[in-house]
Structure formats: structure tokens, C-alpha cells
N, C-alpha and C positions, 0 to 999 in steps of 0.2 A: 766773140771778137773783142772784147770789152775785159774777159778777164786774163787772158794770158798778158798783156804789158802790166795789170798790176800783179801778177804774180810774180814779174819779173823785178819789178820797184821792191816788192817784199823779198828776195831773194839778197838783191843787192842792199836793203834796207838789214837784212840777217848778217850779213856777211861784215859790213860796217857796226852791228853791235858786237859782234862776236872777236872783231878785232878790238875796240872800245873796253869790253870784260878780259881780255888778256892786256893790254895795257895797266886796267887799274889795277888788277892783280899782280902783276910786276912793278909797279912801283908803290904797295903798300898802301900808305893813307898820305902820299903824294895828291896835289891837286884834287879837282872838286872830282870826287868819284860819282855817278849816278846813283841816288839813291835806290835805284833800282836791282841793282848790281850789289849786293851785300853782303858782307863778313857775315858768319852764323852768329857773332854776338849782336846783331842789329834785325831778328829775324822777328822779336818781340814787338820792337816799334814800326818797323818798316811798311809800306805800303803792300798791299797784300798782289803778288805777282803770281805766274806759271813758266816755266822754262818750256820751251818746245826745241826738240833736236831735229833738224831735216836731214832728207837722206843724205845729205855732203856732209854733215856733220856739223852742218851753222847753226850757232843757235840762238836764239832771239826772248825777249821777255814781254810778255804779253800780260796785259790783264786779265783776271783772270775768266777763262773761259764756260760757256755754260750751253749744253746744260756739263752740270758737274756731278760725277763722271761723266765723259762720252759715250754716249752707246757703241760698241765694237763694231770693226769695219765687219760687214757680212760676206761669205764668201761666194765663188762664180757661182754656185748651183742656189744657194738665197739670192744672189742679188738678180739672177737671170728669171728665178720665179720671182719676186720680188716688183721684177719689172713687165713681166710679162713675156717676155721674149721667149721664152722658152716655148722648145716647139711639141706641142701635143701630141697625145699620140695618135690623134685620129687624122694627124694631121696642120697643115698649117693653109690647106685653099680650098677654098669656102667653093660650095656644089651652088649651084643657080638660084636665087629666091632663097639662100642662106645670109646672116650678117656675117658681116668684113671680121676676119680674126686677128686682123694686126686692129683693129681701132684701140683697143684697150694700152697696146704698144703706140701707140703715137699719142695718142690723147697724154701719157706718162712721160713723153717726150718735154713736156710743154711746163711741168711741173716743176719748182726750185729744188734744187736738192737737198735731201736733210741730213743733218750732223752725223751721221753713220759714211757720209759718202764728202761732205766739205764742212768746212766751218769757217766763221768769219771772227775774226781777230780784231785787237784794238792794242796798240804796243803802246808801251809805258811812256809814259811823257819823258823820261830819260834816254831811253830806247831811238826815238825819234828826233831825239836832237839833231839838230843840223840838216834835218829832213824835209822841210818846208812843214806844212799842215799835213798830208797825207797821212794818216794814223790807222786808216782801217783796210784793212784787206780781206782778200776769203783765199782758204790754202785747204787744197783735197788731203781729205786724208792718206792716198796712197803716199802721197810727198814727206809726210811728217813720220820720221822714224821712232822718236821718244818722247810723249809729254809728263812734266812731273807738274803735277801740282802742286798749290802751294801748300795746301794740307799733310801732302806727301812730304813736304819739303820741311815744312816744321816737325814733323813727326821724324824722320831721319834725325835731325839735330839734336830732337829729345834725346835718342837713343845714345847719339854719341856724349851728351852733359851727361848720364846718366852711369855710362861708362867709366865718366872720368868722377862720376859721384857729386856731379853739383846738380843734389837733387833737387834744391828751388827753382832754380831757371827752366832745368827740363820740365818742370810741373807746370809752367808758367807758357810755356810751347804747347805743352798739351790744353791747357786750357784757351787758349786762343783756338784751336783747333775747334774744341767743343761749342765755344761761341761761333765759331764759323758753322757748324755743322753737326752738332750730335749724337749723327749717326752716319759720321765719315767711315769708312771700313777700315777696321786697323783700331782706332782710337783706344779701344774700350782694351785691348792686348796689352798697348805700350801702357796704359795706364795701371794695369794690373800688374807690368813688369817690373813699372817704378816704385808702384807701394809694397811689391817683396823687396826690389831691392836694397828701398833706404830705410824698413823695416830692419833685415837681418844686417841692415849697417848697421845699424841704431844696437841693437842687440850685442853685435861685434865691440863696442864703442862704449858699452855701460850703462848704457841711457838705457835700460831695462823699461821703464815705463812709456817712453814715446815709441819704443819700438812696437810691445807687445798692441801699442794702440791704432799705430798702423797697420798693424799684419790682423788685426781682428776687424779691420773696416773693410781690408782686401778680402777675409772671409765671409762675410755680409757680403759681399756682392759676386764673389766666384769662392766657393767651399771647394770644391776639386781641384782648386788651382796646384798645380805641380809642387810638392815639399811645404807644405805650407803649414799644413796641419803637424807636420813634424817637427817642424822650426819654431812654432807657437807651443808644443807640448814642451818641447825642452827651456824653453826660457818660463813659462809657470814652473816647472818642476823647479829649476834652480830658486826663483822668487818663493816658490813654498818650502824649501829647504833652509833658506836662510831666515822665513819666519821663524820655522819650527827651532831654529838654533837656539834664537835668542827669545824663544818662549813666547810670541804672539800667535799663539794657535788662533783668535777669532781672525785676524786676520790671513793667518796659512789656511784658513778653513773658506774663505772669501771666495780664494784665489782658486784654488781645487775646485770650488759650484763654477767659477767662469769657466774653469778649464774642460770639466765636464759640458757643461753648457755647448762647448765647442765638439769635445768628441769624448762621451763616455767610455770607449773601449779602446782609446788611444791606452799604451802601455805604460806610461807614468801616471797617467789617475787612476789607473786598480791599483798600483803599487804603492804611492804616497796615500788612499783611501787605505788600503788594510796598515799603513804605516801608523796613521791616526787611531786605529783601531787600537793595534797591537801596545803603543802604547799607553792607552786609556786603559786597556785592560793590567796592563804592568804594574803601573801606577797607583789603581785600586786595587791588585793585589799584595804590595808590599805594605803592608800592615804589620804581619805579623800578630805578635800580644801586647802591640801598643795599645794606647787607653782612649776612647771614644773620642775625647778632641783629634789625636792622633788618627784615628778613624775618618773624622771627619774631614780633617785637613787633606786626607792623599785622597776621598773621592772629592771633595770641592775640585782638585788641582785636576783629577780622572776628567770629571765632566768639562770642567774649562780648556783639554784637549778636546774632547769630543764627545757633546751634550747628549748624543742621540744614542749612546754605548748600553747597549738592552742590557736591566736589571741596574742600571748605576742610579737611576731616578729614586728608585724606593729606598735602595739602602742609603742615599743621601740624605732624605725626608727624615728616616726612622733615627739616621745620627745626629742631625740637626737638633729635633724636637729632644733629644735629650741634654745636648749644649749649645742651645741657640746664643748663636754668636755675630755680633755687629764687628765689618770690615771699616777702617776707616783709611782715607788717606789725607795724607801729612805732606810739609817739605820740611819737616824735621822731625824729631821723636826727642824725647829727656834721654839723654847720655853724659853721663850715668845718671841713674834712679837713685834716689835716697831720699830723707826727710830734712829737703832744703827746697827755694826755689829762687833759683837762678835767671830762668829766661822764661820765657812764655811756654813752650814745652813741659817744661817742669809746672806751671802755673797751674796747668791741664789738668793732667795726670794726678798731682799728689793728693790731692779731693780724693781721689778711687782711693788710694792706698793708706792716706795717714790719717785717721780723727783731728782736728783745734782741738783746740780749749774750748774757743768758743766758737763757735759758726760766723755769727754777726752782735750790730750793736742789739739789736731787737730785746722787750724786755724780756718777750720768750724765752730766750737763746740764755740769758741772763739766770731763768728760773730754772733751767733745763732740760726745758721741754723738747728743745731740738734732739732730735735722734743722730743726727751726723755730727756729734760732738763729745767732746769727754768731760764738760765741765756740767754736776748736777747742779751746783749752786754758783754764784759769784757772790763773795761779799766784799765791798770799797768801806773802807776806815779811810782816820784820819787824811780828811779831804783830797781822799783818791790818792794816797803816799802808799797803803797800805794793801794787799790786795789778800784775801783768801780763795781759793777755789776747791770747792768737794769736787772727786770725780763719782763719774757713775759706777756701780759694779756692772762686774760680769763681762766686762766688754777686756776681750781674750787678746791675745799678741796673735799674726796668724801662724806663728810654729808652734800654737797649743802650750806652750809652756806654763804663760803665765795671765793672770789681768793686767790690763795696762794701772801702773800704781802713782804715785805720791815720786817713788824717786825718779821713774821715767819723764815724768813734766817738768823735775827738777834739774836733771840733767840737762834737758833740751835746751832748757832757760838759762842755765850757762854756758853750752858747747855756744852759744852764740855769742856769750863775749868773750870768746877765744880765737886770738887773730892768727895761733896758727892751726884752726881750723878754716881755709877761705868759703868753703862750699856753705859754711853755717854762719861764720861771721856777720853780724850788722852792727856798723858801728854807734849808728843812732841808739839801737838796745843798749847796749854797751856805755852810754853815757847815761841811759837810764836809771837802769838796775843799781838798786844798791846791795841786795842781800836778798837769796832766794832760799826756803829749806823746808824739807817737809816734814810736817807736825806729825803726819800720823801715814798710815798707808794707803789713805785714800783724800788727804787735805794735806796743802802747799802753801804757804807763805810768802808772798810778795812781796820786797818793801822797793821804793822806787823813789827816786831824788824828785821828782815831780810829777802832777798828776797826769793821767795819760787823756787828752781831749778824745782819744777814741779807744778803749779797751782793745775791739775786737780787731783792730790794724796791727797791734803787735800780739795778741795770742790766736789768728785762726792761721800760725803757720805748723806746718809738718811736726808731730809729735814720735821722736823716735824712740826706739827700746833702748834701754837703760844696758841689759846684758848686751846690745849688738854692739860689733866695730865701729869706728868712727863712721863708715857710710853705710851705719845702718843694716847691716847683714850680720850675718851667724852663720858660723863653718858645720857643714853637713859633712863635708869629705876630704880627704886630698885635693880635689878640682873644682869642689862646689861648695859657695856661696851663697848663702838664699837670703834676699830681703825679708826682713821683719815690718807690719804695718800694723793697722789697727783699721782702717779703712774697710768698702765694703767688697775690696778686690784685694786679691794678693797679685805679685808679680812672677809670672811663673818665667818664664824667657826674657829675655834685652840684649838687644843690639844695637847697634849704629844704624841699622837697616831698617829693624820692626821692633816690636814691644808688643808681649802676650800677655794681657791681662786675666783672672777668671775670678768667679765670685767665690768669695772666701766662705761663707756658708750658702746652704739654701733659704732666699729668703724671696723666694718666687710666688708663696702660697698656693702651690701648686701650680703655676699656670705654665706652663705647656713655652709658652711663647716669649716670657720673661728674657730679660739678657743673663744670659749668666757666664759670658766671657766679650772682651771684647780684643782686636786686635791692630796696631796700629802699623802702618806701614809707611816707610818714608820712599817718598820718591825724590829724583834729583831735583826738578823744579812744577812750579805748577803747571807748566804743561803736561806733562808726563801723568799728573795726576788727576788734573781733567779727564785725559784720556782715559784712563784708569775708570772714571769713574761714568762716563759715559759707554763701556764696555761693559759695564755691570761686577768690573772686578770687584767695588768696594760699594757702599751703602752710603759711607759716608762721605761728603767731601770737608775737608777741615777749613779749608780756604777758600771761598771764590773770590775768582778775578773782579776787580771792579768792571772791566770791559766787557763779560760774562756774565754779570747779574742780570740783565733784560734777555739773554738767548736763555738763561737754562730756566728762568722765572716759566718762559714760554715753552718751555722742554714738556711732554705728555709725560704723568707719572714720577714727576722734580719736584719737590717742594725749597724753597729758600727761604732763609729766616737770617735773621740780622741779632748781631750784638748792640747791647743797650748801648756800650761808649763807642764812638765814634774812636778809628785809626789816626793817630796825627803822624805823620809822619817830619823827622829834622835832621836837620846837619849837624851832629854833635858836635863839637871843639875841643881838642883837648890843649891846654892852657899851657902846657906845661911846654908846647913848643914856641918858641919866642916867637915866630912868624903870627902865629893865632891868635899870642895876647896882646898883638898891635889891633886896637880897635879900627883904625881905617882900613885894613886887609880885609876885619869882617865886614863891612858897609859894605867894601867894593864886593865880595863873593852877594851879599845880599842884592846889591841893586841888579849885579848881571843878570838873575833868574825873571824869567815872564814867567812867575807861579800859576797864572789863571789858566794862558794859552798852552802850558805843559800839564796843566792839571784837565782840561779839557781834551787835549790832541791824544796825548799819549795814556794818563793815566785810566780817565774815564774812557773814551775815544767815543762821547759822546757832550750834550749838555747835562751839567751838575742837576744835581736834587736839593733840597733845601740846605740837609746835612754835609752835602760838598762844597767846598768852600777853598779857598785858600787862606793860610793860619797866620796869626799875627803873632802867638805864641806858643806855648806847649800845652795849653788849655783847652780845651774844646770851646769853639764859638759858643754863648749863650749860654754857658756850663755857671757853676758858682764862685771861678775862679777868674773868670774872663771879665776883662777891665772893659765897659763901656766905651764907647766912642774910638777905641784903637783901632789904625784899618794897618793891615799887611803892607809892605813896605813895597812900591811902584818899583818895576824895571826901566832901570836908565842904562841902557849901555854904556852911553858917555861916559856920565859922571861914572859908572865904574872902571871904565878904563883908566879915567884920570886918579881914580880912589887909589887903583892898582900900581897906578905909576907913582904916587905919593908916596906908600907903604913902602915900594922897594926904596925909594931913596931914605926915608927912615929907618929901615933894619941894617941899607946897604949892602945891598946882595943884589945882581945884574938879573936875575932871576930870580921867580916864589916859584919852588913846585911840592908840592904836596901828596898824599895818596887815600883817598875816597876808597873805606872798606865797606861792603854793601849786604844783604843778607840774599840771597838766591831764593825770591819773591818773584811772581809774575811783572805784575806793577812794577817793582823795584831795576829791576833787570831791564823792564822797560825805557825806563826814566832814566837810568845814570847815564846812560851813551850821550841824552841831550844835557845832563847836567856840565858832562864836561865837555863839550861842545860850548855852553855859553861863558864857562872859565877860561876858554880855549881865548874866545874872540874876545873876554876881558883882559888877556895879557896875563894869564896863571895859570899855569902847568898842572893836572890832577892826573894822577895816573887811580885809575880804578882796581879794584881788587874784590873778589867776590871772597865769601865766607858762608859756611853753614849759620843756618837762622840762631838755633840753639847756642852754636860755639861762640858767633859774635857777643850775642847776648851779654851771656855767661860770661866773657871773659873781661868786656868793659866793667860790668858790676865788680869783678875782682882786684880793677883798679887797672889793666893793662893799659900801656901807653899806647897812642894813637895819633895820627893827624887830623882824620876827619873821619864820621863814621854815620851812614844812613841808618836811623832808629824809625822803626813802627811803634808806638806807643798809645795803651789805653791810659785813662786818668779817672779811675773812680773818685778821688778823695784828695782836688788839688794841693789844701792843705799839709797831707802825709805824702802826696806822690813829689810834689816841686821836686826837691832833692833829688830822687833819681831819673825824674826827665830831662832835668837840665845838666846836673850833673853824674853822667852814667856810674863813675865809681863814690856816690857821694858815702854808700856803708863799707866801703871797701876796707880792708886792715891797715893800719897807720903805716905798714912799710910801703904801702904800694904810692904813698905822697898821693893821692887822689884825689884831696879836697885842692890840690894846685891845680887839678885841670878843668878847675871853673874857670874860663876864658873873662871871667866877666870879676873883678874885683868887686864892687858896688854890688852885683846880684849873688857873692858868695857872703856878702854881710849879710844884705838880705834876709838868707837861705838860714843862715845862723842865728838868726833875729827869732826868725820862723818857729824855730825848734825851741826854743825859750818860751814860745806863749802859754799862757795859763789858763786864757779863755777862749770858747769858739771867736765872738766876735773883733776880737782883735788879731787874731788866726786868719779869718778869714778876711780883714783889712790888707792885711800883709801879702796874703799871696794876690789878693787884686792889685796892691803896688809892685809886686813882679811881677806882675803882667804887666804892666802898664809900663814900667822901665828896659823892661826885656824886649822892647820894640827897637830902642836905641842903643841898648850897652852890646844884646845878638850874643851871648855867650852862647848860642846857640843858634841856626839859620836855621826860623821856621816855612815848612812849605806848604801844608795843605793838609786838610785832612777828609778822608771820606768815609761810607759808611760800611763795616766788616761785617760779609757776610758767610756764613754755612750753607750747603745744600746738603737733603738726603731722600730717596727713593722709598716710593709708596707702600713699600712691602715693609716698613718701618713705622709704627705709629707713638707717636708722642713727644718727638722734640716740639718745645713750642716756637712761635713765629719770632719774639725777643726772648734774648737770654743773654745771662751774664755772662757764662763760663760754656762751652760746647758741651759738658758733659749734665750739665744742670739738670735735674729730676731723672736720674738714668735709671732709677730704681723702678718708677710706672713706665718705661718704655718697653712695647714690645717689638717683634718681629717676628718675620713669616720666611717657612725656604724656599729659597729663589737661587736660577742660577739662568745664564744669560744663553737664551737656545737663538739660533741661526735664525734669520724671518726665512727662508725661504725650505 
């Protein structure tokens, strides 16, 4: 009695929402819509509803209902057993002194019905607007034609955002689902249908690595899913083809263990597997009657295809131990080679290849006793005007021709006061020298306009043959050229790319492990060559990052060792532009830079070490040239902006813009983006320009013009070095006008004071008052300097921890063969 008028309240209560959803649906997002009532883009926030359809087709929004699912309606022959009714077969009337057969059927009578046969409802608070309080009803199920849930209801919309490919939102319906429910039916499809689908988008689209990262998560949880494993083998195959292109086999060989991982007998991993093979086996087969390095080189390159290639292990071992050979990697290489030294490449290298005079000042060196030198004796007359030098015998040219003699040391000592030689040129020699000649075939005669305060700063350079070309070489052929040295390496190959060094005789003592070639390789920047060198391509690294030094320190099987001078790094000036030799332009470029906050954030990308610092000049802090009590000049923005707007009205030009050439260094590459960024907002235009490390170098010492130019600089020997830290082309040949591009008049007196001394201690007065003036004149914008260091792998023994030079003692270094196998 009680529930037919609420059924009928809920009918009419249906029929009033259902006109209510047609409404807000024709007039759009007119007036206040019921939240209840939702756009599929409001399906994420909304209040969680169910739609029920009744047999008239009204439909109403309810909260949602439970249990969740419904149990199904039962049909007449469950629901008549169910209830009892059903009539047995013995019957349904009970014999005399038997129990009643209908009690079970009345006593059921009496009982609430359960959700299989009615359910009771609660409509949406939107739903019931206008309805007084009345919110809850109960509706049989024979009444109710269609319920969707609201799980249902998110899950349909997935499909269709999924469709149109807005795979976030649809993710974001499914997961709502899942918070609701877990283990709704259905869920776990739609989700495995979104992450093929915006997988093989992904794929479609380019994005090779989020795709393949989604399709291997959809594998992990359905492996049999429909095309899955097909779609995943052909995007490795393409990722392993494009390694192999461009020669990163450790990496193509990564990619292939995933892909097997996934499915060994899928038909692109046997094929790119025997593809590895086939060509390891190539590779080590093209040798032909090349010669053991040659041997060695095509199975190094065999194995670093593919390490596990049976029988490549031994014959690698057996070529090695006959020319154990050290990999190194660079971001530059000496181009060209000869017996000169240009830039810090060349610095490197000409150690292996060319004998000094003298090694150092040491009295050893002097007596000569050193073995990496040509001078047996030094004798200094007339108070150091005069110089004699015996060489030593027996030490050969390396094309066997001849000993290095008398006229080859004579020569060298003048090809460098020849300005149109630039490669040899020094102009400081050059004002030295007064008369060079050799006495006899193994003694040279020096005479020199003044004494030299350090002997071995002008004889431990590159000593070239006498017979070769100007750069040093002698004609073998038609097309070939070969360096002549004196050194303990000859040069057998040079390029732009690499540099093949080998040892010029056997001086291994037999040992098995000695180096007796070594190889260098340039890469484009230090990244490339980290990586390089964390692959196990090379032994050596030439460079590390400062940012770098604390992860590879901690690397298993890394050693890192640092150079004795500290890296300064400056803004060079070249003077010779009227904008630079206005001193308020350089202030303002000085105050704009936060040295400390850009030497911490960017360069270090940590806190400094003792030896980090930022520089007040081209000195090393605490070095013998560094003026007490100087500090590095504060960053003022202000005042530089105002510095900036001074200068321009001084020169009179509406604008300064300039151009910042830099050397393609980790660090350096790092830095310049924030350097002109802080020129930027000082009101000064830098336009940036990258260059090779070597060509930069190289090309300032020759005097080339410039605007502004980032130098890494060591400083063994303030005293001799001033001149070319401050000013890059200070030996440069007199056409190139280079002594102009000291920005600093006052610090080019200086610099010429400098070279006039006759004793250390006034020498060394000198260059503490350019330091100490070089704060405020800035012929040069100093910025920091930190500590340079090498790394090299344990299968290498004997670089030590400090060294002057990378190549320092290479003679006791040994090594062991190694070549970089797969972990897994």
C-alpha cells in the first residue's frame, strides 16, 4: 500500500529530470545546468552519478547505487524455486500428521526483497530540485530498462578522448575508475587499449622513446596483447639500425638484449643478431697484409661491434701485447704537427715527437743528464750574453737519415726570428738573438743582446731537422709527406679528427705492456668525449669537466689526477678595436659578471675547493706573481649599466655590439650563454661565436684581429708567461700590429719594462705590479680560475696523481688489453 504512490512520485520525479536534461542540453551552457546532468568534459570533477532508463524511456540520475554491480534479475523457474512456490513433485497437500507445504512459501512472503527483485534509490541533489525533500525511493527491477553506471560512464568517454587521441584525459577517466573500483570489469581492456594506442601514436609521431616505454609497460602486464609484440620489434629494429649507422654499436647492442628480452624469436632480433655478427666478422677480416697496428685497429673496431664474436678475444690479446697502445680522447688534436707550439694541443704532443735543448732549468738538465734532451752540456759566458751548447750523439732523425747535429739547432734558433714563418715566429726570441752558428757538428754558439733569467723558457722548444720543409716534413712520394722528429714517438697519421703516434724505436726493455703507440682522437665537444670515455672507447680522458670531477672521482676502476697549474680562465681584448680601448666599456663589461655565483652555478655546479676561486688577474691566486691583498672586482649591475651608457656616449655610437669567440670546452660552452645574458642586461650586444680549441689558440698567438676572445690559460712562469696571457698575439710577426691589441696602454709599458729585466728579483717585482694594476686598467676581463683535471682507467698503470703536462713520464706507463664487454 505504501509503495505504489512512491513509485508513482518517482515516475513523475523521472519524467521532470528527463525533461530538465533535454532542456540543458539544448540550450548549451545557458543558465545554471545541474551539476548532475554533464558534458563528458566535466566527467573528471563531477559528482559521481548512474543513469537509470525506465521502461518509458524516462530517465533519472541517481546516486549511485549498490550493491555495485546488481545482481541479475532471476528468471520464473529461479525465482519460483527461489521462493518456494514451485510445486513439488510429490506434490503440494500435505497427507494428515504431515507439516504444512506452503509454510516455507508464506513465511517468504514476509521477507524484504532483495536487489535482484527491487532496489532503493537516492537522486541527485540536482535531480530533485523543485521536488520538496523526497529523495528516496525503491523501483523493481522488472521497471528499470537500462542502468549505466557511472564507471560504465567514465569508461565509454575514455574510449571516445582516446579515439580523438587525447590520451591524458582519457588516462585520467580511467583512473578515476580505478580509485573507484579496481576491479570494475572492463577496466583493465580499456587500459591496455590506451597504452597501445598512445604508444603506436607515440611511435607514429617520432617520439621513439616514450612510445617504446609505453608499449613495454603494456607488455609487463598483457604479453599476448593483440600486435603488440610486432609493433615493439619494429620500432627497436629501426632504433638499432639508426645506432648501427652512426656507429654506436654499445648502444645498438643495448637495444637488441631489450628486445630479445621481450621476444628472442621475434624476426628482427635473429636478423639484426646475425647482422652484428656478420659484421664483426667483416671487419676482422679485412686486414689483408696490413701491419699489426693495422691488425690491431680492424679487431679493436670487430669487438666494439660485437665483443662476444668467437676467436676475436685472442687474436686481440696476441695484437695488442705486440703494440700496446693508449686511446685518448681530446676536444682538439695539433693541426698541423710540426716543430712549433701554438696552442695547448700542440703543447701536448711535441714532448713525444721533438727533443729541447734543454728539458728544464735543473742543474741536471744543464749537465745532461736528462735523457729527453739534446743538449750534453750548457756552457753561459760572458754574464749569460754568450751561450754554448754540445749536443749529445747518436740520437737519430726518425727517417734514419741522420743525428740530429749543430746545424739543425741552428737553424730552428733562426727559423724563429723569421716573421714570415708565423707557425715558428717569436717575437720576444727575435729581440733577443743576436748571432747564432755552429762551431762544429755537434756545438752551437749563442750570443744574445741580454741575459736570459731563464735558459730553459726559450730552448725547451721543438727542435726541427735541418733537411725538412718549413713544417718540418721530408717528401717520401708524390702524396706523401712524413714528419721528421727526434722525440721518443714518430707521427705516423694526422688529421683534424685523430693523431697516430708510435714509438720511434724499442725502448720497452722488453716489457710486454709498455706503450708503444699511442692514439688521439678528437671529439666535437666534452661531452661526446666523456661518453667516449665511459663506453670504454678510449683509456684516456684528456679533459674533465669541472662539474665531473666528484662523479668520475667516485666511478669503480676511474682514477683522476689533476695538473700542477690551476686553469685561469679571461676575456681577452683586443685593443686594436676603438670600442675596447675605451677603459669605461671594460669596467662596465667587468662589473656586469657575478664571477663567484657563475663560477659556482654553472661552472663548478657545485661549492669551490680551495683552488676555485674567482681571479683578479691572469695569475694564479697565491702563485709568485699574484699581488697580495687584490680582490676580484664585485658585480654591480648598476654601475655597469651606467658604465655602459657612459662609454656609448664617449665613442658615440647608439649602440656597442661586439662578438665573444669561445673554444668548444664543456665549462666554456657552459658559461658563454650566461656571459651574454649579463652583457645583455648591461646594455651591450655580444653576439657569441664558438671555434676549435687548437684553431682559436693558434690563431690569436699569430696576431689575428678579434673583439673579444674566452682563453683557458696555465701559468708556469709569471714572469715569461705575462706577455701572452694578457696579450694573446704579444710574439706575433710585426705585420700582424699585435703589440696594438693590448687594450691597456699603461699594462703594455709594463709588459715591455718586463722584458728588459736583468735580474729575477726585479722581474719578479714587476710582474706583481701587473698584477696589481691589471685590476683597474682590465686589458683583459679576469674570471676565475679552477683546478684541471685528466681521468684514466685501471687497466692503465702510471700516470701520477699531479703532472705538469698529460703525457709526463709515458715512458714507465704501462697497460693491459681491455675491451668493453656487455654486463649482461
Amino acid at each position: 500500500m505504501v509503495q505504489r504512490p512512491r513509485l508513482l512520485i518517482l515516475f513523475a520525479t523521472a519524467t521532470a529530470t528527463s525533461q530538465l536534461l533535454t532542456l540543458a542540453t539544448a540550450r548549451g551552457q545557458e543558465s545554471a545546468r545541474p551539476s548532475g546532468v554533464v558534458l563528458p568534459s566535466d566527467l573528471i570533477r563531477s559528482f559521481p552519478f548512474d543513469r537509470i532508463t525506465l521502461q518509458d524511456d524516462s530517465v533519472i540520475f541517481v546516486e549511485p547505487v549498490s550493491p555495485r554491480p546488481l545482481p541479475p534479475i532471476p528468471r520464473a523457474d529461479e525465482k519460483a524455486r527461489a521462493s518456494g512456490t514451485r510445486i513439488p513433485m510429490e506434490g503440494n497437500v500435505g497427507l494428515p500428521g504431515e507439516k504444512n507445504r506452503f509454510e516455507a512459501y508464506e513465511a517468504k512472503k514476509d521477507e524484504p526483497p532483495g536487489p535482484e527483485t527491487q532496489i532503493t534509490v537516492h537522486l541527485s541533489q540536482e535531480a530533485s530540485t523543485g521536488r520538496g525533500d523526497t529523495r528516496d525511493f525503491k523501483i523493481k527491477r522488472a521497471h528499470i530498462k537500462k542502468i549505466e553506471y557511472f564507471e560504465d560512464i567514465l569508461l565509454a568517454e575514455g574510449d571516445r578522448l582516446r579515439q580523438a587521441r587525447d590520451y591524458t584525459r582519457a588516462f585520467e577517466l580511467y583512473l578515476r575508475v580505478q580509485q573507484r573500483d579496481p576491479k570494475w570489469p572492463g577496466l583493465a581492456d580499456h587500459v591496455h587499449g590506451l597504452l597501445f594506442a598512445e604508444g603506436k601514436q607515440a611511435l607514429g609521431d617520432g617520439d621513439v622513446s616514450r612510445g617504446l616505454r609505453i608499449l613495454r609497460q603494456l607488455h609487463a602486464e598483457q604479453p599476448d596483447y593483440p600486435g603488440l609484440v610486432d609493433q615493439i620489434a619494429a620500432a627497436y629494429a629501426g632504433r638499432i639500425e639508426n645506432a648501427i649507422g652512426l656507429e654506436l654499436y654499445p648502444e645498438g647492442r643495448r637495444l637488441l638484449h631489450e628486445l630479445e628480452q621481450i621476444s628472442r624469436d621475434v624476426r628482427q632480433a635473429r636478423e639484426l643478431r646475425e647482422k652484428f655478427q656478420a659484421m664483426a666478422r667483416a671487419r676482422a677480416g679485412n686486414i689483408g697484409g696490413g701491419s699489426n697496428a693495422e691488425k690491431l685497429d680492424a679487431l679493436v673496431e670487430a669487438l666494439r661491434i660485437w665483443p662476444t664474436q668467437e676467436g676475436l678475444e685472442a687474436q686481440y690479446v696476441q695484437a695488442f701485447e705486440t703494440d700496446p697502445t693508449l686511446d685518448v680522447a681530446v676536444t682538439d688534436v695539433a693541426s698541423p704537427v710540426g716543430p712549433w707550439t701554438r696552442s695547448p694541443s700542440d703543447e701536448r704532443v711535441a714532448p713525444l715527437l721533438f727533443r729541447p735543448i734543454l728539458a728544464d732549468d735543473s742543474e741536471e738538465a744543464k749537465r745532461g743528464e736528462r735523457p729527453d734532451q739534446l743538449a750534453q752540456a750548457l756552457e753561459s759566458t760572458d754574464l749569460g750574453r754568450r751561450l754554448v751548447v754540445r749536443l749529445k750523439p747518436g740520437i737519430r732523425w726518425s727517417d734514419g737519415s741522420r743525428d740530429v747535429s749543430a746545424t739543425d739547432v741552428a737553424r730552428s734558433l733562426v727559423d724563429r726570428c723569421d716573421p714570415r714563418n708565423p707557425l715558428k715566429y717569436q717575437a720576444r726570441w727575435a729581440d733577443l738573438l743576436d748571432k747564432v752558428q755552429a762551431i762544429d757538428e755537434r756545438q752551437v754558439e749563442v750570443r744574445l743582446r741580454r741575459p736570459l733569467l731563464k735558459p730553459a723558457f726559450w730552448l725547451d722548444a721543438p727542435i726541427g731537422a735541418a733537411h725538412a720543409g718549413f713544417d718540418g716534413r721530408v717528401v717520401l712520394s708524390a702524396k706523401e709527406r712524413r714528419l721528421v722528429g727526434s722525440g721518443p714517438f714518430v707521427c705516423f697519421s694526422a688529421s683534424d679528427r685523430s693523431l697516430d703516434l708510435r714509438l720511434a724505436s724499442d725502448t720497452s726493455n722488453g716489457s710486454p705492456t709498455r706503450i708503444r703507440r699511442i692514439r688521439e682522437f678528437r671529439y666535437a665537444n666534452s661531452a661526446e668525449a666523456l661518453a667516449a670515455f665511459h663506453r670504454g672507447d678510449v683509456t684516456v680522458l684528456g679533459h674533465v669537466p669541472p662539474d665531473q670531477a666528484v662523479k668520475l672521482t667516485a666511478t669503480p676502476g676511474v682514477s683522476v689526477g689533476a695538473f700542477a697549474q690551476p686553469a685561469v680562465h679571461v676575456l681577452a681584448l683586443d685593443g686594436r678595436s676603438p670600442a675596447l680601448r675605451n677603459r669605461t666599456l671594460r669596467r662596465a663589461l667587468s662589473y656586469a659578471l657575478d664571477r663567484r655565483t657563475l663560477l659556482e652555478e654553472t661552472i663548478l655546479k657545485g661549492s669551490p675547493s680551495d683552488l676555485d676561486s674567482p681571479a683578479d688577474g691572469v695569475f694564479p691566486r697565491g702563485g709568485p706573481g699574484d699581488a697580495a691583498g687584490v680582490k676580484p672586482l664585485e658585480s654591480n649591475l648598476v654601475l655597469a649599466v651606467a658604465l655602459a651608457s657612459l662609454a656609448r656616449g664617449e665613442l658615440g655610437v647608439p649602440a656597442i655590439k661586439l662578438k665573444l669567440e669561445y673554444p668548444a670546452v664543456a665549462e666554456v660552452e657552459a658559461v658563454v650563454p650566461r656571459l651574454v645574458e649579463a652583457f645583455r642586461v648591461a646594455r651591450i650586444e655580444v653576439e657569441a661565436i664558438p671555434v676549435a680549441p687548437a684553431r682559436l689558440e693558434s690563431e690569436l698567438r699569430a696576431g689575428r684581429r678579434f673583439d673579444m676572445a674566452y682563453r683557458v690559460l696555465r701559468c708556469d712562469e709569471p714572469v715569461l708567461d705575462a706577455g701572452l696571457m694578457i696579450c694573446p698575439g704579444y710574439d706575433a710577426p710585426p705585420s700582424a700590429n699585435a703589440l696594438a691589441s693590448a687594450a691597456s696602454p699603461r699594462i703594455l709599458q709594463l709588459l715591455l719594462q718586463l722584458e728588459q729585466a736583468a735580474e729575477w728579483p726585479s722581474a719578479r717585482g714587476m710582474a706583481v705590479q701587473i698584477d696589481r694594476e691589471l685590476r683597474d686598467e682590465l686589458p683583459v676581463i679576469p674570471l676565475w680560475q679552477v683546478t684541471a683535471r685528466y681521468a684514466w682507467r685501471e687497466r692503465l698503470k702510471g700516470p701520477p696523481e699531479t703532472t705538469d703536462r698529460l703525457y709526463q713520464g709515458i715512458e714507465t706507463w704501462e697497460i693491459a688489453p681491455w675491451f668493453a664487454k656487455d654486463p649482461w
